[in-house]
C-alpha positions as CSV (number, residue, x, y, z in Angstrom):
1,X,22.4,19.6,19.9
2,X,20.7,16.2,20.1
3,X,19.0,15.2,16.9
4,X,15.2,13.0,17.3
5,X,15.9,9.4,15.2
6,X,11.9,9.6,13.4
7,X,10.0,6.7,12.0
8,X,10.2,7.2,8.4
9,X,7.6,6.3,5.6
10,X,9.3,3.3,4.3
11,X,6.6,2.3,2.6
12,X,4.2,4.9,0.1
13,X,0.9,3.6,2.3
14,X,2.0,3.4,5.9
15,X,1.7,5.8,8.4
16,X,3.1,3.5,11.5
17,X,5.5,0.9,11.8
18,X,6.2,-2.0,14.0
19,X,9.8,-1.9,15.6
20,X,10.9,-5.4,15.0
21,X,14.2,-5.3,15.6
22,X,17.2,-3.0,16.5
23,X,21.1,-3.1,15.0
24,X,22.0,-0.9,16.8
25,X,22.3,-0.3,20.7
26,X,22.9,2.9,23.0
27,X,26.1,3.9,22.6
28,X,27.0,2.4,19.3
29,X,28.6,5.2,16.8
30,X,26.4,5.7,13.7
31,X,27.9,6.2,10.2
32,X,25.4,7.6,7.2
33,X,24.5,4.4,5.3
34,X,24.6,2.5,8.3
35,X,21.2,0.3,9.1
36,X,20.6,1.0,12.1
37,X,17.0,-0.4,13.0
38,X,14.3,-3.1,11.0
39,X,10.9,-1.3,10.6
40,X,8.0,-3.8,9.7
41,X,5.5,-2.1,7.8
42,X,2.0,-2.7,6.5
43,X,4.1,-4.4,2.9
44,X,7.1,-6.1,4.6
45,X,9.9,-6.1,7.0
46,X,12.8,-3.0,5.6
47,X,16.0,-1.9,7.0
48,X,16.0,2.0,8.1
49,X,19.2,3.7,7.3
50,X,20.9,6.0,9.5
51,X,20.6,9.3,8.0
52,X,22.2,12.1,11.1
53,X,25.3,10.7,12.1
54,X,26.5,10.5,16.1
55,X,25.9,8.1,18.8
56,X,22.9,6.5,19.6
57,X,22.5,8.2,22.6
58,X,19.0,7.1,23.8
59,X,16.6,4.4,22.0
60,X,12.9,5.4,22.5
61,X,11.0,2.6,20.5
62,X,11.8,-0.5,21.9
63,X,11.3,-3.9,19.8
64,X,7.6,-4.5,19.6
65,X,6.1,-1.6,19.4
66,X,3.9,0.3,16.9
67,X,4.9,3.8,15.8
68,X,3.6,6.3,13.9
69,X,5.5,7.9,11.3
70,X,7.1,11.0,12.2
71,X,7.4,10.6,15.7
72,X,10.8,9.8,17.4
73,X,12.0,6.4,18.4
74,X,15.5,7.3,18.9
75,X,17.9,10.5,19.9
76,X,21.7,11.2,18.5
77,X,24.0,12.7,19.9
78,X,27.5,13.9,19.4
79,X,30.6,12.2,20.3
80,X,30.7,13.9,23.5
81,X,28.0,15.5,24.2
82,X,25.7,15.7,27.2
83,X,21.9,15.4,26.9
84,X,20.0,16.4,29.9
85,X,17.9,13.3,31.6
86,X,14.9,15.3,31.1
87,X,15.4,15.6,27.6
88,X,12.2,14.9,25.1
89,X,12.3,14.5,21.7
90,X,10.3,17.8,19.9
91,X,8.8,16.2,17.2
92,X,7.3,13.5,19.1
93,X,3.7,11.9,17.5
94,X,0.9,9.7,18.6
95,X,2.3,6.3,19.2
96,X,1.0,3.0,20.5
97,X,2.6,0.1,21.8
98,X,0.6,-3.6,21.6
99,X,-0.6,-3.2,25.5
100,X,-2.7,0.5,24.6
101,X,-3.7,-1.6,21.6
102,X,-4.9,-4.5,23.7
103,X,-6.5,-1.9,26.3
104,X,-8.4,0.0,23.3
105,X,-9.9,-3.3,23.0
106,X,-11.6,-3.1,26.2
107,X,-13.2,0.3,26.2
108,X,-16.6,0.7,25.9
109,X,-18.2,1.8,22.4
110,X,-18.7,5.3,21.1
111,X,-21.0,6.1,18.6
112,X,-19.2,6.9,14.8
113,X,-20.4,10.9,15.4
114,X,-18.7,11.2,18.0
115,X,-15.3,9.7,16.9
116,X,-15.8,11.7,13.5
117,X,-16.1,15.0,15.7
118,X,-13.1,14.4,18.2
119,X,-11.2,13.3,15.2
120,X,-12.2,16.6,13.2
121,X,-11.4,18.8,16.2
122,X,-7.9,17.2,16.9
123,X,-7.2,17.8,13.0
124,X,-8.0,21.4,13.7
125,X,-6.6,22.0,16.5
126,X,-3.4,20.2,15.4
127,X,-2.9,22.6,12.4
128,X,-3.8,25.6,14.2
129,X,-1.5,24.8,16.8
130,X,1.5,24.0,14.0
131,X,0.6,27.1,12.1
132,X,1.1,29.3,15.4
133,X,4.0,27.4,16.3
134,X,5.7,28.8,12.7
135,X,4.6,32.0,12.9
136,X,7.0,32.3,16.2
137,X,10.0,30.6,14.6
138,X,12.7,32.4,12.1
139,X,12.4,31.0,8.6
140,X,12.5,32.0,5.2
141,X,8.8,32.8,3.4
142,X,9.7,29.7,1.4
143,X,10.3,27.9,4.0
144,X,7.6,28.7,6.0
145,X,4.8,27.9,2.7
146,X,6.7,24.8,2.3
147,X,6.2,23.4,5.9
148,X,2.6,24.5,6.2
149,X,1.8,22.7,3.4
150,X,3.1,19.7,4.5
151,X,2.3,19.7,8.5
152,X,5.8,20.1,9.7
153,X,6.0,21.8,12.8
154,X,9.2,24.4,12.3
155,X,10.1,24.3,16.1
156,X,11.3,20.7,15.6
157,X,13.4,21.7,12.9
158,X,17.3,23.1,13.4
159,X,17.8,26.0,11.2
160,X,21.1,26.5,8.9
161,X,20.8,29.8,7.7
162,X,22.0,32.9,8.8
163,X,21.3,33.7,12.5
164,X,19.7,29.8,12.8
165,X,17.0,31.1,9.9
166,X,14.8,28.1,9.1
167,X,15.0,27.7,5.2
168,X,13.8,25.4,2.7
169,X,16.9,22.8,2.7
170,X,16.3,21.9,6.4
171,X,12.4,21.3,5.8
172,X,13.0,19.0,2.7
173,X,15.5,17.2,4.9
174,X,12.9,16.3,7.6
175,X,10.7,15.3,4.8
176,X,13.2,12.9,3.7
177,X,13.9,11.8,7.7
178,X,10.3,11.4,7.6
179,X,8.0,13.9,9.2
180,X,6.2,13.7,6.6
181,X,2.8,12.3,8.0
182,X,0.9,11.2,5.0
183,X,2.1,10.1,1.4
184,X,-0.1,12.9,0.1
185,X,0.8,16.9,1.3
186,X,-2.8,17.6,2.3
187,X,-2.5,19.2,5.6
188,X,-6.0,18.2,6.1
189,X,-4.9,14.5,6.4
190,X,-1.9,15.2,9.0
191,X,-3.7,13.7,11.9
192,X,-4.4,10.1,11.0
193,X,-8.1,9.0,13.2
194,X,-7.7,6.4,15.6
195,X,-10.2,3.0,15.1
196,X,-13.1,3.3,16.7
197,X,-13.2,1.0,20.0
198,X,-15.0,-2.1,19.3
199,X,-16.8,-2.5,22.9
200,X,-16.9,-5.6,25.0
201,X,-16.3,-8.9,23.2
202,X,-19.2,-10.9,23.8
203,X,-17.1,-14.5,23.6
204,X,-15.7,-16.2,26.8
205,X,-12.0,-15.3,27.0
206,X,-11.0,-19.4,27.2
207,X,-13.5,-20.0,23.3
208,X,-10.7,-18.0,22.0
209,X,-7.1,-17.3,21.2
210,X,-6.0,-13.8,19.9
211,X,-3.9,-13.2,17.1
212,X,-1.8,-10.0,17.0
213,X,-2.6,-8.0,13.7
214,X,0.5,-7.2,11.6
215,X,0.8,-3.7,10.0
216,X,-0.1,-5.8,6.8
217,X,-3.4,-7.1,8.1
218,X,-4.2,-3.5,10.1
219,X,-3.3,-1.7,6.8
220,X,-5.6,-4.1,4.4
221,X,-8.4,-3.8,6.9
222,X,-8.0,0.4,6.6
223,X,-7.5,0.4,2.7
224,X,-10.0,-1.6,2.0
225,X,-12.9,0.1,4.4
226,X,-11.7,3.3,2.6
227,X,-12.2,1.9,-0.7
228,X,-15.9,0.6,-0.1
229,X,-17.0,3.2,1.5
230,X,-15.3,6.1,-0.7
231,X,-15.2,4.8,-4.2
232,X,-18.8,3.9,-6.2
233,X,-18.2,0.2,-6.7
234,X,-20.5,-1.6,-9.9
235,X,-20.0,-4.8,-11.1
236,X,-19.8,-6.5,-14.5
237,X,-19.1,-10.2,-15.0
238,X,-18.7,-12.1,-18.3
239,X,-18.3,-16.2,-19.2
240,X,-15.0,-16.4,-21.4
241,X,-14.9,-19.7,-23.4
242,X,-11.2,-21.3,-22.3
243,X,-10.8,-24.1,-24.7
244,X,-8.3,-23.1,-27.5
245,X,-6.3,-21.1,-24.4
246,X,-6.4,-24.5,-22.5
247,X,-5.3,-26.0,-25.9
248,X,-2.3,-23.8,-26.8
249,X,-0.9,-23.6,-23.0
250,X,-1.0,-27.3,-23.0
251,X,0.4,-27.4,-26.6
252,X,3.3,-24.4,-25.6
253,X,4.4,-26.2,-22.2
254,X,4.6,-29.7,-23.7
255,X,6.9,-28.1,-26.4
256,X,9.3,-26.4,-23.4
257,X,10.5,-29.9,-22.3
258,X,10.4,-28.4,-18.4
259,X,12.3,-24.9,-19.7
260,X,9.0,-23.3,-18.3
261,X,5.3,-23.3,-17.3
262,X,2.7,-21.2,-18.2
263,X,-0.1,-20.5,-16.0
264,X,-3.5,-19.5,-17.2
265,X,-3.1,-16.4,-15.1
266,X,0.2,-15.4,-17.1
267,X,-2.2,-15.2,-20.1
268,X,-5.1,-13.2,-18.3
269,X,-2.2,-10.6,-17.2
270,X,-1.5,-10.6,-21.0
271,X,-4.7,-10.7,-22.3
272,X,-5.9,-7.4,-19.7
273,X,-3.0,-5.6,-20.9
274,X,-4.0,-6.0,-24.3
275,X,-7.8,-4.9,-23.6
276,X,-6.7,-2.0,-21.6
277,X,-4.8,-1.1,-24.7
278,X,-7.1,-1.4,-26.6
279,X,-9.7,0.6,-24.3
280,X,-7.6,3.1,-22.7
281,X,-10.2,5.0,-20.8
282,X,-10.7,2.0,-18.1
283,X,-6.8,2.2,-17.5
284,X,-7.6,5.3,-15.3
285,X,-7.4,6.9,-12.1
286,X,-9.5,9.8,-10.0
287,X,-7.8,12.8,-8.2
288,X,-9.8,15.5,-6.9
289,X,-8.6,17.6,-9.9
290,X,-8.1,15.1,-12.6
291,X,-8.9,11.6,-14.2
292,X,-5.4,10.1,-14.7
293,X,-5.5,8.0,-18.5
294,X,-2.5,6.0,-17.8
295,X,-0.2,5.0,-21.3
296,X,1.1,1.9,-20.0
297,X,-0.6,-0.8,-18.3
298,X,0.8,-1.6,-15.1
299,X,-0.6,-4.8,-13.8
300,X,-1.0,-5.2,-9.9
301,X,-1.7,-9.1,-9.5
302,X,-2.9,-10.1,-6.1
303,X,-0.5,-12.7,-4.2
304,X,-1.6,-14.4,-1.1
305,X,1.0,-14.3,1.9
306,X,1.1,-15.3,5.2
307,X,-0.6,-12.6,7.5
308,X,-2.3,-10.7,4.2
309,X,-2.0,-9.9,0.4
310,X,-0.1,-8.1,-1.3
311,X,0.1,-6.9,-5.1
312,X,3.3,-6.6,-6.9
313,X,3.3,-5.1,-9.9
314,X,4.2,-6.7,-13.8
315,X,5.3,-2.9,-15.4
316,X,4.5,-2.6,-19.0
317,X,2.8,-5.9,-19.1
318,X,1.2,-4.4,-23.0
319,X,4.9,-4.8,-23.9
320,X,6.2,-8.0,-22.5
321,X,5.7,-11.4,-24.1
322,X,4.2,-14.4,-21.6
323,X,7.6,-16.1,-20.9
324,X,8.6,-12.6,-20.0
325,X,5.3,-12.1,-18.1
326,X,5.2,-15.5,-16.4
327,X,9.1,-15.0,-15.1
328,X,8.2,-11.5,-13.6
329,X,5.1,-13.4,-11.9
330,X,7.0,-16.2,-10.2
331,X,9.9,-14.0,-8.9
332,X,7.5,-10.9,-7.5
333,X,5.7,-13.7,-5.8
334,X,8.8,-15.5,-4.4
335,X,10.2,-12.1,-3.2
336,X,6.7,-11.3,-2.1
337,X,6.6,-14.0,0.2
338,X,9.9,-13.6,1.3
339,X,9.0,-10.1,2.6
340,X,11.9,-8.5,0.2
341,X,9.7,-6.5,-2.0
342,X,10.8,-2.8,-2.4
343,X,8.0,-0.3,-2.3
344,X,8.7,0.6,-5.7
345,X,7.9,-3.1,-7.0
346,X,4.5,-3.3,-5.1
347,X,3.4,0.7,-6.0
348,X,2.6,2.0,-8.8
349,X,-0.3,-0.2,-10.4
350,X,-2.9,1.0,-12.9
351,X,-5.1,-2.5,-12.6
352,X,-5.4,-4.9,-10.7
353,X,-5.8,-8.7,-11.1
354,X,-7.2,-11.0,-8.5
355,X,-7.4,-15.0,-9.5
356,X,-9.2,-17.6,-7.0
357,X,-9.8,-19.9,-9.7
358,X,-7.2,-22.6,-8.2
359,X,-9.2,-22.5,-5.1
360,X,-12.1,-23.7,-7.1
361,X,-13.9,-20.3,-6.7
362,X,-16.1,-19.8,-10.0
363,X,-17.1,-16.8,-9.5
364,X,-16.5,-13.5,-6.8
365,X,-16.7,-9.8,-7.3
366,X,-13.0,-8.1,-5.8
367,X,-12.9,-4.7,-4.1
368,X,-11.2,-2.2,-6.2
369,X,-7.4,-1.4,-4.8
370,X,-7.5,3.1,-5.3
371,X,-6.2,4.7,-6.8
372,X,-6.6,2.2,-9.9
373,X,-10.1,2.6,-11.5
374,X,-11.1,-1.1,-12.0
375,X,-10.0,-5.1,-11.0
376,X,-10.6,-8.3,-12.3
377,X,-11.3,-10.9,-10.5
378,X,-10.8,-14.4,-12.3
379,X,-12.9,-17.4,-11.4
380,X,-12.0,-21.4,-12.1
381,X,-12.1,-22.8,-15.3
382,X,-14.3,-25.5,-15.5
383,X,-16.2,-27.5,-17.5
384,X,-20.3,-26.4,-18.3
385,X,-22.8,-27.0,-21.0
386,X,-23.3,-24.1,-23.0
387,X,-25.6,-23.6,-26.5
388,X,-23.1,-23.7,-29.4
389,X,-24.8,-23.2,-32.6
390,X,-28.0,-24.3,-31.4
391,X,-26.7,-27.7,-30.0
392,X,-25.6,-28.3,-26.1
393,X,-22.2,-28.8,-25.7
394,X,-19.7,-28.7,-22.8
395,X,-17.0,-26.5,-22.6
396,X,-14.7,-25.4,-20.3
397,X,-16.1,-21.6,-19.0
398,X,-14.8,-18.9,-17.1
399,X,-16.8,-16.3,-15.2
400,X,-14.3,-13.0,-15.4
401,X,-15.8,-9.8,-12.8
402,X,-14.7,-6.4,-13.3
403,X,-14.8,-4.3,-10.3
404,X,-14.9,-0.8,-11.3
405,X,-14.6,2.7,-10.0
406,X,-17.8,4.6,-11.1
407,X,-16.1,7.6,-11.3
408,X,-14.0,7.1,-13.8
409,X,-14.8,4.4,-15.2
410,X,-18.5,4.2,-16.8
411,X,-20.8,0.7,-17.6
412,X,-19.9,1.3,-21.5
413,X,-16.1,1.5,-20.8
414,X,-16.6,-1.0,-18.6
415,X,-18.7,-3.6,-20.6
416,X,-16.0,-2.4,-24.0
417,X,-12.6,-3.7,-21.6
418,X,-14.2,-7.1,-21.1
419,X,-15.6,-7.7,-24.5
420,X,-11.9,-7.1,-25.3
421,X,-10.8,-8.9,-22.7
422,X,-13.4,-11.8,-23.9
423,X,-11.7,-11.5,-27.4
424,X,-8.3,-12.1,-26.5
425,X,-9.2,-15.1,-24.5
426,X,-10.8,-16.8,-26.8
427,X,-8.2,-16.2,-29.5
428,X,-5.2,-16.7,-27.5
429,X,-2.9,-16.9,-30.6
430,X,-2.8,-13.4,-30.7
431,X,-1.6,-12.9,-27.3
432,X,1.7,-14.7,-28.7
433,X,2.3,-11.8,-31.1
């Protein structure tokens, strides 16, 4: 029986992937282990491992186009075996390729009531339609529970129990070929809404050129709407004197001889650890059900790449010492823009940091990055005259803006992590302890 080759969630946020390039070709004999096809995603470029193994009987998704998880860009066969010309692949999703991208482009614009609506009706319709599917189907009760709550439509699935019985090995099996539609199991969430169509462009088609978006730049632009317009954003901003920390990183890399170089973000990674350590309620995160007080902080730090950002993590940064910190840093960012990241190294975060201060920037507020509860975004250091004891002085200042996610995290808590944060700063010598 032919077996559907699906796009599979490579990465914990993407739900499509760009085909970019293909190992294998019709015909070829697939072994488990093999890679078989490269997927870009919305965080980098990953191989896609051949899980059923056959011939590569048919290939669906040709290089170029976009993808949604879960629906079929290839078909196996066995050695041998004949698939009919008119065969289609039953688990087949909602794809696009770049033209009906370019053509959506081009459509005139619908009002957002109306897209909410057809999206909402879709969603139900899609779910009633998968539930009555099942209910026709032979599978275990476990089964069944299990692939109702996560969207998977039984009649794509080839049952191994007794009789062809569905049962709960073969649904987690397509979960792990990825059916799986979402990287959370609400069945309310299954059918992904398609952007609203922008309209006619109002610019002359030779005043300019267009630029493809990547899944990176597609997937920022979605994340980020859903952040602003889902999570209560308030800001708090605080001037951190920076002279002794300018002092003892001058004084620490002078002593290394060229063994390393500490940046002044190495010690703001530190010095947030530190605070959220010791102000554990703003290392948090919101679930429907729960506020999530996180033990360890995990610090996402925001790293500029061509085509997008992306924010690798520095795990148990309250445990690690700067050189330790600084080396972590400089390899996530070398493999970050390299495109080599594994999801696992860019997931996970409980709070972000976002520095423009080498661009000169002193000062911006950064959009929270769910489902951490706050980020920091770090302006220049630079030199201002400030009242010190009654007398004008200058001293180098930085402006330091925490983002924070109202809902778990409250002005108090908020205004307590960066005094902390203030503290640490501007006595670096304890960040070397």
């Amino acid at each position: 029986m032919p077996i559907d080759v699906l796009m599979t969630q490579l990465s914990p946020t993407m739900i499509e992937g760009k085909v970019a390039r293909w190992l294998k070709k019709e015909g070829d004999v697939l072994e488990s282990g093999d890679v078989m096809v490269e997927i870009e995603t919305d965080k980098a470029t990953m191989e896609m491992e051949v899980v059923d193994e056959g011939v590569l009987h048919r290939i669906i998704a040709h290089e170029g186009e976009t993808i949604a998880v879960g629906a079929a860009i290839g078909v196996i066969a066995e050695d041998g075996e004949t698939v009919a010309d008119d065969y289609k692949p039953s688990a087949m999703a909602v794809s696009m390729s770049t033209k009906e991208h370019a053509v959506t482009n081009e459509m005139p614009a619908v009002s957002e009531q109306e897209v909410s609506t057809t999206t909402t009706t879709e969603t139900s319709n899609n779910l009633q339609q998968i539930t009555r599917d099942n209910r026709r189907i032979k599978a275990t009760p476990l089964a069944r529970r299990l692939a109702n709550a996560r969207g998977i439509s039984l009649p794509a699935l080839q049952g191994s129990g007794p009789a062809g019985r569905i049962i709960k090995a073969d649904v987690e099996r397509a979960l792990k070929r990825g059916i799986r539609l979402s990287q959370h199991a609400d069945v309310h969430k299954l059918a992904a809404p398609r952007p609203a169509p922008t309209g006619v462009l109002p610019y002359h088609e030779d005043e300019f050129e267009r630029v493809e978006n990547s899944m990176m730049r597609k997937a920022i632009a979605r994340r980020l709407c859903e952040s602003k317009q889902q999570v209560p954003h308030f800001y708090l901003n605080i001037d951190a004197h920076m002279d002794r920390l300018m002092d003892l990183r001058a004084q620490l890399n002078e002593a290394a001889a060229g063994e390393f170089k500490l940046s002044v973000n190495d010690f703001i990674i530190k010095a947030a650890a530190k605070a959220l350590v010791d102000v554990p309620a703003a290392n948090a995160s919101w679930t429907d059900q729960h506020t999530l007080i996180h033990k360890h902080a995990h610090i996402s730090v925001a790293v500029a790449i061509d085509g997008g950002l992306i924010t690798p993590v520095v795990r148990f940064a309250e445990q690690k010492g700067l050189l330790d910190i600084s080396a972590d840093v400089r390899e996530l960012a070398k493999r970050a823009r390299a495109g080599e990241l594994k999801p696992e190294e860019y997931s996970g975060g409980t709070f972000s940091v976002s520095n423009l201060g080498m661009f000169g920037i002193p000062s911006f507020a950064a959009i929270v990055n769910p489902p951490e509860g706050a980020i920091l975004a770090v302006g220049a250091t630079e030199p201002r005259v400030v009242v010190v004891d009654g007398a004008m002085v200058v001293q180098k200042m930085m402006t330091i803006t925490l983002s924070c996610d109202h809902r778990v995290v409250d002005g108090a808590i908020g205004a307590q992590l960066l005094a902390s944060l203030k503290k640490h700063l501007e006595c670096p010598a304890g960040l070397l302890i």
